[in-house]
GURO-963395 format. One record per residue (C-alpha): residue in one letter; y negated, x negated, z. Coordinates in pm, whole numbers, padded with zeros to 5 digits, always signed. Layout:
AYXZ;...
***
This chain:
X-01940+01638-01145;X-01684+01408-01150;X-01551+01158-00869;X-01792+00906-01092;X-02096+01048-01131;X-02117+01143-00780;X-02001+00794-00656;X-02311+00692-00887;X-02532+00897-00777;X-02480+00783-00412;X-02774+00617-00223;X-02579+00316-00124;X-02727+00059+00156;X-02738-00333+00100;X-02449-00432+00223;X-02601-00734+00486;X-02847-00482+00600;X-02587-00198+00729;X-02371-00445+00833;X-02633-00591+01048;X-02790-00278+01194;X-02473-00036+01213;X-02201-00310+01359;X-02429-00623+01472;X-02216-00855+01209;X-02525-01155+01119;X-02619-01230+00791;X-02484-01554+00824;X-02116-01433+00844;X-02172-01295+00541;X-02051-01362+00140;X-02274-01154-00054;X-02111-01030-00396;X-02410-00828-00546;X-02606-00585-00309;X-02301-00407-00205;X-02014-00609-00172;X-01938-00858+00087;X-01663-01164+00240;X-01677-01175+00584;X-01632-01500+00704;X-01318-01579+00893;X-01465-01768+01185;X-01643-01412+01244;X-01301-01280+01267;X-01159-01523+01465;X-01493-01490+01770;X-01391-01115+01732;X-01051-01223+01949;X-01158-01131+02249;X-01288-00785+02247;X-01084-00480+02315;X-00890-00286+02047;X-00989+00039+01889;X-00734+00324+01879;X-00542+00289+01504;X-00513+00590+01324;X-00249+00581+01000;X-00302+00804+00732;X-00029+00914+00558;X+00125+01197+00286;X+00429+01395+00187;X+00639+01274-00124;X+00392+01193-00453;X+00366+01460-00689;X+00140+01490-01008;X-00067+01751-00846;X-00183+01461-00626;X-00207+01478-00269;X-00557+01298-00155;X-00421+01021+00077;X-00723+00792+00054;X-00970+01094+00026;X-00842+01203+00357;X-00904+00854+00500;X-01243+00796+00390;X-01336+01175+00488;X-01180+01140+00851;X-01376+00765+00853;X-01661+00987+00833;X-01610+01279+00982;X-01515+01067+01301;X-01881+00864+01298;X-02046+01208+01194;X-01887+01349+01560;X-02001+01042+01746;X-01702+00796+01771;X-01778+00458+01578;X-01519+00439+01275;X-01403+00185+01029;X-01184+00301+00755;X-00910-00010+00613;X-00767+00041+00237;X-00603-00135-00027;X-00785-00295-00327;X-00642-00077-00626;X-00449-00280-00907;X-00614-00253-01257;X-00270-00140-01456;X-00299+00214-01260;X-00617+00229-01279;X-00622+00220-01669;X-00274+00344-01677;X-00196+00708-01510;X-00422+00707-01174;X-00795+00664-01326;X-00949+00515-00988;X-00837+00495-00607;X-01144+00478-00437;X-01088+00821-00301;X-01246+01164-00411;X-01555+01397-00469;X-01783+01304-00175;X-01502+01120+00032;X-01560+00795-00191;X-01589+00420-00067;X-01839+00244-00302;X-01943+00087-00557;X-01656+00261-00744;X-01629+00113-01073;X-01642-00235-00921;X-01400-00182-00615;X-01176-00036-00958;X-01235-00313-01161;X-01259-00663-01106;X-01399-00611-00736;X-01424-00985-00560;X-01166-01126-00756;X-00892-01109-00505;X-00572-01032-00752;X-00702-01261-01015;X-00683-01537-00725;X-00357-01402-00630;X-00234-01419-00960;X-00363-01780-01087;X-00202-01862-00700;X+00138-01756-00838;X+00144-01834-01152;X+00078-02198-01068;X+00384-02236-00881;X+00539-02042-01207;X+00375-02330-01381;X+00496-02607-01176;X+00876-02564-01113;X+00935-02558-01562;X+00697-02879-01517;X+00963-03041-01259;X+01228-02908-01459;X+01103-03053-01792;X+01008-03364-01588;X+01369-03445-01506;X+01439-03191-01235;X+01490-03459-00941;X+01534-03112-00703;X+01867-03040-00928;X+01704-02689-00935;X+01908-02457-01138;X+01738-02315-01457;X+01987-01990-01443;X+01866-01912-01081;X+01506-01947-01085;X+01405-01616-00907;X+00966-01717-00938;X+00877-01460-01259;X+00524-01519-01372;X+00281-01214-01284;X+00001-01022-01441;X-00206-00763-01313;X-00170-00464-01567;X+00136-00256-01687;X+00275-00413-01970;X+00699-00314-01982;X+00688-00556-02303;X+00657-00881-02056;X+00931-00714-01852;X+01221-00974-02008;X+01108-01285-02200;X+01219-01603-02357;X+01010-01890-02255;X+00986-02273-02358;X+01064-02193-02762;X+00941-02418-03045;X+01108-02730-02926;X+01167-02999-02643;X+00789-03098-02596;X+00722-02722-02461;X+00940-02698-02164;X+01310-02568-02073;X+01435-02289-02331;X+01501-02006-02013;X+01467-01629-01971;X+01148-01565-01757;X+00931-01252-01710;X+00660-01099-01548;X+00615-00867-01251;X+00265-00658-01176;X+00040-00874-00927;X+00101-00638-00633;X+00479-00691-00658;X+00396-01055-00600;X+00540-01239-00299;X+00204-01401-00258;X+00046-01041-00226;X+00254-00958+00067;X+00179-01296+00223;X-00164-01255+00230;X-00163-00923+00317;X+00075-01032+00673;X-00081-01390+00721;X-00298-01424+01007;X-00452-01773+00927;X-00559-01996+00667;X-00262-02245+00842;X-00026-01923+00862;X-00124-01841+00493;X-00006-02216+00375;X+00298-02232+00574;X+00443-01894+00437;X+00377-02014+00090;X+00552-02341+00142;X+00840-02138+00326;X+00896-01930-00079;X+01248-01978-00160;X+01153-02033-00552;X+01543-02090-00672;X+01868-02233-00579;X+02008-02582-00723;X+02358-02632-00876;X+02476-02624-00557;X+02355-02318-00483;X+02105-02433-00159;X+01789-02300-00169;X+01446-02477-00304;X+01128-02412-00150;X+00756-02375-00288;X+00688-02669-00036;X+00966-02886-00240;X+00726-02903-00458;X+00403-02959-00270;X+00259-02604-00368;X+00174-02483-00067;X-00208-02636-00047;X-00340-02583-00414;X-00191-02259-00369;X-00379-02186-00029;X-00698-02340-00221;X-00686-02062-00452;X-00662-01763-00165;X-00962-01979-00005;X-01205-01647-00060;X-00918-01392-00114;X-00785-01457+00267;X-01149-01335+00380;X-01201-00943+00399;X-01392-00713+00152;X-01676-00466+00346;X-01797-00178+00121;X-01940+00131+00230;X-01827+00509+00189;X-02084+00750+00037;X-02198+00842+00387;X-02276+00462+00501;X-02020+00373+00712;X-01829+00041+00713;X-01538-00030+00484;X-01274-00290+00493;X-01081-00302+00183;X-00823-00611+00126;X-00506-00658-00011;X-00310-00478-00243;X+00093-00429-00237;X+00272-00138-00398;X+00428+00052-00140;X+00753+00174-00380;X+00839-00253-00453;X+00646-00369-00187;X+00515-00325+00213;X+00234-00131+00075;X-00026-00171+00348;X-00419-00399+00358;X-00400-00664+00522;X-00329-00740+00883;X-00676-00942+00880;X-00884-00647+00803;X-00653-00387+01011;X-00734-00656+01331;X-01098-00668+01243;X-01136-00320+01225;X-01005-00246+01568;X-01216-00544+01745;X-01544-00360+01543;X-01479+00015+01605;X-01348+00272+01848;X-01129+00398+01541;X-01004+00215+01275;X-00851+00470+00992;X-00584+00341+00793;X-00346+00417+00466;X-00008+00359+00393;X+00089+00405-00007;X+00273+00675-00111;X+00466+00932+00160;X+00559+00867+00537;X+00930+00770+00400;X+00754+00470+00215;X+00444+00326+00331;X+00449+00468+00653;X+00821+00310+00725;X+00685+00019+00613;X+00361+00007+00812;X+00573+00055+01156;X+00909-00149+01051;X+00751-00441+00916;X+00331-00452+00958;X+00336-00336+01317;X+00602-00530+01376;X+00516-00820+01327;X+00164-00771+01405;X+00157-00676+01682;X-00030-00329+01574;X-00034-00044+01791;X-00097+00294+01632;X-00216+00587+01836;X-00182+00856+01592;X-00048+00948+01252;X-00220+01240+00985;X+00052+01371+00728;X-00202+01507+00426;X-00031+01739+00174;X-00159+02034-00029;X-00075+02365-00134;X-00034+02238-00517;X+00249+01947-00398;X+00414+02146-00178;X+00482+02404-00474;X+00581+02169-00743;X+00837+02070-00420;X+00983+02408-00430;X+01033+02358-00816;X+00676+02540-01006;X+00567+02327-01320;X+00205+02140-01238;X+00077+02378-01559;X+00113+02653-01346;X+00015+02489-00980;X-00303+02714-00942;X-00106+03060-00946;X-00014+03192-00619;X+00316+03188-00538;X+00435+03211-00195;X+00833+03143-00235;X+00796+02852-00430;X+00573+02724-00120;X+00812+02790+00121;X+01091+02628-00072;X+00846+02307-00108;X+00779+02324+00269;X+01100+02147+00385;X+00946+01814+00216;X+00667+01837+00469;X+00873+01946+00735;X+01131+01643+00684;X+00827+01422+00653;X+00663+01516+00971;X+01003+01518+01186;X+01020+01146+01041;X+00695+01051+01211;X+00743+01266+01539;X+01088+01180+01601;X+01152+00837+01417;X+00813+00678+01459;X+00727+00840+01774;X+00375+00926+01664;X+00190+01266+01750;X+00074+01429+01443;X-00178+01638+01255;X-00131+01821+00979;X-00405+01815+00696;X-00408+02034+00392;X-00606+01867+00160;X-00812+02217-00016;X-00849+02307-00367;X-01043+02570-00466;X-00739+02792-00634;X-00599+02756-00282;X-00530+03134-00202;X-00589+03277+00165;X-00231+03368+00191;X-00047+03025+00077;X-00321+02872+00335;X-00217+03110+00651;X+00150+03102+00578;X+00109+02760+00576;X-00074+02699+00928;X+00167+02924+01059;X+00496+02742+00966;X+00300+02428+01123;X+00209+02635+01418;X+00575+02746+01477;X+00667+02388+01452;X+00453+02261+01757;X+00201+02097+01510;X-00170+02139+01450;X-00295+02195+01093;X-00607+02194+00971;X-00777+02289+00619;X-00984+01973+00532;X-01306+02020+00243;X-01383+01662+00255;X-01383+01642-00118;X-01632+01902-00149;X-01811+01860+00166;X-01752+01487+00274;X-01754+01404+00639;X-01892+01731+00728;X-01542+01888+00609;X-01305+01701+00774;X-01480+01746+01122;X-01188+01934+01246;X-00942+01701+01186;X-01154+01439+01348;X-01162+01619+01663;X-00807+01712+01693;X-00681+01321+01571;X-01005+01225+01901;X-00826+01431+02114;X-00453+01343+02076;X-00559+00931+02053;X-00789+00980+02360;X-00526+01141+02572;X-00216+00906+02531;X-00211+00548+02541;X-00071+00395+02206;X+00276+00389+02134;X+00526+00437+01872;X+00893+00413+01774;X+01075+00101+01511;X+01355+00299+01297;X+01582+00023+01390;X+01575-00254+01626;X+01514-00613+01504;X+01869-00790+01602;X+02070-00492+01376;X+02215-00653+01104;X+02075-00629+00731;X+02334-00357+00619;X+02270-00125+00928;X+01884-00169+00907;X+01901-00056+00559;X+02162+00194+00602;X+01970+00306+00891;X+01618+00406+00700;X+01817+00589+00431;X+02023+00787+00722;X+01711+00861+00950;X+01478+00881+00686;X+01579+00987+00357;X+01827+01231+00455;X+02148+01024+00283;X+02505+01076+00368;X+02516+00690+00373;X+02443+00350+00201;X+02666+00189-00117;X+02646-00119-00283;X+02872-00326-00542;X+03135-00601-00423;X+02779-00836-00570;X+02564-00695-00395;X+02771-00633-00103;X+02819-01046-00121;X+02464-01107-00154;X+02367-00889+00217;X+02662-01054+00409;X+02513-01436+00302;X+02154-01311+00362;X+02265-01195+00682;X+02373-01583+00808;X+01956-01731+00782;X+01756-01392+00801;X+01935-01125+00989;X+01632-01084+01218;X+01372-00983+00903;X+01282-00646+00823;X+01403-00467+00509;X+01160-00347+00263;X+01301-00098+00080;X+01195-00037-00298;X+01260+00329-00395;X+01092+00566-00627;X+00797+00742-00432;X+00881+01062-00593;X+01178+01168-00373;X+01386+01107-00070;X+01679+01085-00280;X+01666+00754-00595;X+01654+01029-00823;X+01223+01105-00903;X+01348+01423-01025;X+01471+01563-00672;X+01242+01744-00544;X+01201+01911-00165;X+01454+01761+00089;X+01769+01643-00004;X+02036+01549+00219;X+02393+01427+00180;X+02357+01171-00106;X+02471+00850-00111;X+02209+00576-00153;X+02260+00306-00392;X+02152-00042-00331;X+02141-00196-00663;X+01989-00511-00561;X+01826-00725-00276;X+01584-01016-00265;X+01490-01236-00038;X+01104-01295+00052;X+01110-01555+00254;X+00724-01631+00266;X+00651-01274+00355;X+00943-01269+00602;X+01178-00985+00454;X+01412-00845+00300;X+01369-00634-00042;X+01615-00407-00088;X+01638-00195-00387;X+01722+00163-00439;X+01826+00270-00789;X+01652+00168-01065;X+01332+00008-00952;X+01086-00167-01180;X+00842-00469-01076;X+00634-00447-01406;X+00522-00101-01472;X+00483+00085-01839;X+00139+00226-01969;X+00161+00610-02017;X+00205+00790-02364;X-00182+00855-02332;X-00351+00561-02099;X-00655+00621-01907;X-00789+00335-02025;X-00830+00538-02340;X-01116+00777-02148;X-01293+00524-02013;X-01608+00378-02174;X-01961+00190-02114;X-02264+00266-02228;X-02522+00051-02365;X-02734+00074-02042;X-02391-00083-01875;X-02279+00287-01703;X-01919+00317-01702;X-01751+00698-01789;X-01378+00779-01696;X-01330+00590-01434;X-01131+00898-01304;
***
């Protein structure tokens, strides 16, 4: 069957119900949307502040390759392989954005019976959250042209507006376009375009704000454009800041879902991990871990991304402290690392495996040694997985000091991921939390970013043009103490998706950095990095379907 029709086939509980008999939340702290869905009210989450933490558990991969990896599948199959051994668990995702979803991924609700639920909806429109995200941006889009055509009192420059509009679904022709045409009464003649939703500042602010009062004040601190004089203009120049906060109202509150097996779900928030932080929000993370003895999290795409991200910037200035880290990969990946063609993934072939290997290897020295988090190993299995790829591969993990374990959670659910649930118990339950920052906070701008591409990414060293160059140094004067958030392709260490494996010795080119002052950091991009993604030759939105009885098809 496919991830679908078994997610459909589920015997899901109402949502108030499990809620109230599986983690004592009241009905009354409850948003129903539907039988399944739920907002949990934030005064809930605020009476939570006094209970004791959970241990945090971060989920995370080796470099993204077509053959796919599992990521979330391993998250919601360790959520319940963790309850199924005893130890209360709460798994934390991101809400998936509907342009991959009808683009190139299908669904990202996880896999085979390691699913959160209801999948189509959780796909689809789920509670609304982006579309309030979006209307939230695009009405501070909407009011700095009406200031401008209004007589611009803020002398805001029309050449160095840096607030794009946003949409969420990949559409590269609203990359670059010319707005205000067809005369004075429609607004400032100006380039403009659009970026996805989950590149959008406003994303990343609600995904770090801790309060409805936090959540206004980083909206008011968006720097939206500089005047003539080049001093910057703020979203609270123009009074934004509280009809934009209106908007988020519901989207601030976390989403609770269930995985196939029952157990609690928090899914909220929704960055990119390649433009943006990449990582739920703190809310639900800090919910989580005042609800549960474990609270299993993602980061998107591999440790060198997401996982960077979730220590450098989400830990840091959460306050989070993870206990553990899982680095998923599988036999297909780590081939098409070591250069085999995805047509011919399911053939055994032992050298090609062993060239792939020194991706996971640099990925797991990054979390042992860089973020100073024990690790397990899981190999996510697939059925053409051969017995000798599988033992060569335990032992290489073995020789390196590190458990691994063969995970069936997409076949088996909970039940196969058991293993992994006891060895992540054990590690968390015998140290107390603690982990590493790749760079301290007072480093300036240039050596925090030349710092993750040294560490990290295996680079000779950083390069920039005399612009750019510019652009760092006069950042550096009002936000030297942010975080960088690099924006790389997920497909390699190097800026090159093509390089596979592990390379070393390049030279990393930053091509252009942004300031995000509402979300408190600094973008900085590697290569050539796009904000508004393209729909594939052959869309998945082109398999998917409803029936007249209202069941969706090809949802992945």
């Amino acid at each position: 069957m496919s991830d679908i029709e078994i997610a459909q086939q589920a015997k899901l509980r109402p949502i108030i119900e499990l809620a109230q008999e599986s983690y004592g939340i009241a009905a009354e702290h409850l948003d129903p949307h539907g039988h399944y869905k739920a907002k949990l009210s934030l005064d809930y989450v605020n009476s939570l502040a006094d209970k004791p933490d959970g241990k945090l558990i971060l989920v995370t991969a080796i470099s993204p390759t077509p053959a796919g990896e599992g990521k979330t599948t391993t998250t919601v199959g360790l959520g319940d392989a963790l309850n199924r051994i005893g130890k209360k668990a709460i798994i934390c995702l991101r809400e998936p954005s509907l342009g991959p979803c009808f683009g190139v991924k299908g669904g990202a609700a996880g896999g085979g019976y390691a699913q959160v639920a209801p999948m189509e909806d959780i796909n689809l429109h789920f509670t609304g959250d982006f579309h309030a995200i979006g209307v939230a941006h695009n009405l501070l889009a909407a009011l700095i042209d009406n200031h401008i055509h209004h007589g611009n009192a803020l002398s805001l420059d029309p050449r160095r507006i840096q607030w794009k509009r946003v949409i969420d679904m990949n559409d590269r022709a609203l990359r670059k376009i010319i707005i205000g045409q067809g005369g004075v009464g429609n607004g400032f003649l100006r380039e403009d375009g659009f970026d996805i939703v989950v590149a959008s500042e406003v994303m990343a602010i609600l995904c770090l704000a801790t309060s409805r009062a936090d959540l206004k004040q980083r909206l008011g601190r968006i720097v939206i454009g500089y005047r003539f004089d080049k001093t910057p203009v703020y979203a609270s120049d123009l009074n934004a800041q509280g009809a934009m906060a209106a908007l988020l109202k519901d989207a601030i509150k976390p989403n609770l879902v269930q995985t196939l097996e029952n157990n609690l779900a928090i899914i909220h928030g929704g960055p990119f991990a390649n433009i943006a932080h990449g990582c739920n929000t703190v809310t639900a993370t800090k919910t989580a871990l005042k609800l549960a003895e474990y609270t299993v999290t993602e980061a998107g795409f591999g440790a060198d991304l997401g996982a960077e991200k979730f220590i450098d910037i989400k830990c840091r200035m959460a306050g989070l402290q993870p206990s553990a880290a899982v680095l998923v990969a599988t036999v297909r990946a780590l081939k098409f690392h070591g250069g085999v063609a995805k047509e011919h993934l399911n053939q055994e072939n032992l050298p090609a495996l062993q060239a792939g290997f020194e991706n996971l290897q640099r990925h797991l020295h990054n979390i042992i040694v860089h973020y100073g988090l024990p690790c397990v190993v899981s190999i996510n299995h697939f059925t053409f997985d051969t017995e000798a790829e599988l033992e060569w591969l335990q032992q290489q993990c073995r020789a390196l000091g590190v458990k691994c374990v063969l995970s069936r959670h997409w076949a088996r659910g909970g039940a196969g991921a058991e293993e992994l649930a006891r060895e992540i118990a054990a590690i968390a339950e015998a140290r107390e939390p603690a982990f590493n920052f790749v760079y301290p906070n007072e480093l300036p701008l240039w050596q925090k970013i030349e710092a993750i591409a040294t560490k990290l990414y295996g680079a000779a060293g950083i390069s920039a043009s005399a612009k750019v160059q510019g652009e760092i140094k006069a950042l550096q004067k009002h936000y030297g103490d942010f975080p960088v958030c690099m924006a790389k392709t997920q497909m390699s260490f190097s800026t090159d998706p093509n390089v596979k494996g592990a390379p070393s010795g390049h030279t990393l080119e930053i091509s252009e950095v942004r300031l995000a002052n509402g979300a408190g950091f600094i973008v900085a991009i590697a290569g050539d990095m796009m904000t508004m993604p393209g729909l594939p030759k052959v869309p998945a939105a082109e398999m998917i379907d409803i029936s007249d009885d209202g069941v969706i098809s090809g949802l992945f």
